[in-house]
DODREN-47067 format. One line per field, with one value per residue (C-alpha): residue in three letters; x, y, z. Coordinates in nm, 4 decimals. Each point is the difference from the previous one (the first is absolute). Example, Ala and Ser with C-alpha at 12.3 -4.5 7.8 and 13.67 -1.06 7.14 Angstrom:
BEGIN
residu <- c(ALA,SER)
c1 <- c(1.2300,0.1370)
c2 <- c(-0.4500,0.3440)
c3 <- c(0.7800,-0.0660)
//
This chain:
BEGIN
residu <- c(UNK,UNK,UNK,UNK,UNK,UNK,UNK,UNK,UNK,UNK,UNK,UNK,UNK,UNK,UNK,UNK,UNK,UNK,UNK,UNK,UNK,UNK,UNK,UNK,UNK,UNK,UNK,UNK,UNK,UNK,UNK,UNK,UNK,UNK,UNK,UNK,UNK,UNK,UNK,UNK,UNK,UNK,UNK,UNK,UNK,UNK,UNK,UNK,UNK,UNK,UNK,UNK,UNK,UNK,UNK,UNK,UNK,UNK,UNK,UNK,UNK,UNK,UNK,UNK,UNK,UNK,UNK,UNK,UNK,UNK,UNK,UNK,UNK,UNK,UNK,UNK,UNK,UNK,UNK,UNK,UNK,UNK)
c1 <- c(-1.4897,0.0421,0.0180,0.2545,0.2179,-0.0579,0.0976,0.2875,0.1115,-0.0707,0.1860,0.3012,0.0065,-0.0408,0.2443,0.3095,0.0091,0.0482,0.3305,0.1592,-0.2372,0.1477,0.3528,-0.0314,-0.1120,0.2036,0.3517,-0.1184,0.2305,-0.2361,0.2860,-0.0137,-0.3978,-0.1805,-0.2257,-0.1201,-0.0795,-0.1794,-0.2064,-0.1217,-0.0674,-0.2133,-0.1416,-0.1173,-0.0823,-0.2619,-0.1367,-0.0367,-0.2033,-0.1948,-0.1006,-0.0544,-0.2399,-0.1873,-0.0449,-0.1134,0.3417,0.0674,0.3228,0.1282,-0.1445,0.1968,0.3186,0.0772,-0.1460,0.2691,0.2951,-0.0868,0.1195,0.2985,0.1217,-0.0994,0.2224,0.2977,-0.0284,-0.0378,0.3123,0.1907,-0.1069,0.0656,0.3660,0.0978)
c2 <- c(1.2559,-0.0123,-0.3760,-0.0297,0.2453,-0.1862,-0.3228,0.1224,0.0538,-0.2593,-0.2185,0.2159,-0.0168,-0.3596,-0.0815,0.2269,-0.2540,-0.3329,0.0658,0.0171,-0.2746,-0.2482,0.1507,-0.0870,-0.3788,-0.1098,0.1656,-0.0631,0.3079,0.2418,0.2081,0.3128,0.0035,0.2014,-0.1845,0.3149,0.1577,-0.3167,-0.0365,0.3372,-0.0593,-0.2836,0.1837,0.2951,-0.2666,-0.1661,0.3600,0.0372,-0.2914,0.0430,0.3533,-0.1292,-0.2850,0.2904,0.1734,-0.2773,0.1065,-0.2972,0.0951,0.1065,-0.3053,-0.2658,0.2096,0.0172,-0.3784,-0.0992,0.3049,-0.1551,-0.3891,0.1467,0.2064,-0.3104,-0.1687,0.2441,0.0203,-0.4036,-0.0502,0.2676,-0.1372,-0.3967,0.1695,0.2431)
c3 <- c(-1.4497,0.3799,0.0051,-0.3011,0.1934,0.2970,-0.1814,-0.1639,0.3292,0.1578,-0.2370,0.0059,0.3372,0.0560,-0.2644,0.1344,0.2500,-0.1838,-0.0899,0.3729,0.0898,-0.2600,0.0642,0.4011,-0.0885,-0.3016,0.1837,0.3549,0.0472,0.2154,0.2827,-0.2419,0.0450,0.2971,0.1854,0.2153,-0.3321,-0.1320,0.2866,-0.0160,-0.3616,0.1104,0.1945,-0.1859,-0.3175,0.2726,0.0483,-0.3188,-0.0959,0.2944,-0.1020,-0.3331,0.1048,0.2130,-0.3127,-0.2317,-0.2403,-0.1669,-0.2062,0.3814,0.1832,-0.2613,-0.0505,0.3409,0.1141,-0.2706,0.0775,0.3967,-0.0856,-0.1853,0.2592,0.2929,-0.2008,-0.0392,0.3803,0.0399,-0.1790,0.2169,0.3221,-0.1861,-0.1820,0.2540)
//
């Protein structure tokens, strides 16, 4: 039960930010977007799989591996779009 919570989770998670990470690239429109915010995101996503890989989680470790290249790439097209 734990891990289907856990992956439930984890895929929500992951997935909320797909949408603003398509939006950023396909409009190139990205002044409206925080990049303070995002880098603490970043941030606390890298915690987060590191504390997952400490902890053998799985569902944690791949969610935030793949939540971490979305966000890098919200922030890459802020920095790229201003």
């Amino acid at each position: 039960m734990e891990t289907l919570i856990g992956s439930a989770a984890g895929v929500i998670s992951t997935i909320c930010w797909l949408p603003q990470t398509l939006r950023a690239w396909r409009t190139r429109q990205t002044a409206d977007l925080s990049l303070p915010t995002n880098l603490m995101v970043f941030a606390s996503i890298g915690l987060w799989l590191i504390y997952g890989l400490m902890l053998d989680a799985w569902p944690m470790v791949i969610a935030n591996a793949i939540a971490l290249v979305m966000v890098g790439s919200i922030i890459t097209a802020k920095l790229k779009f201003g």
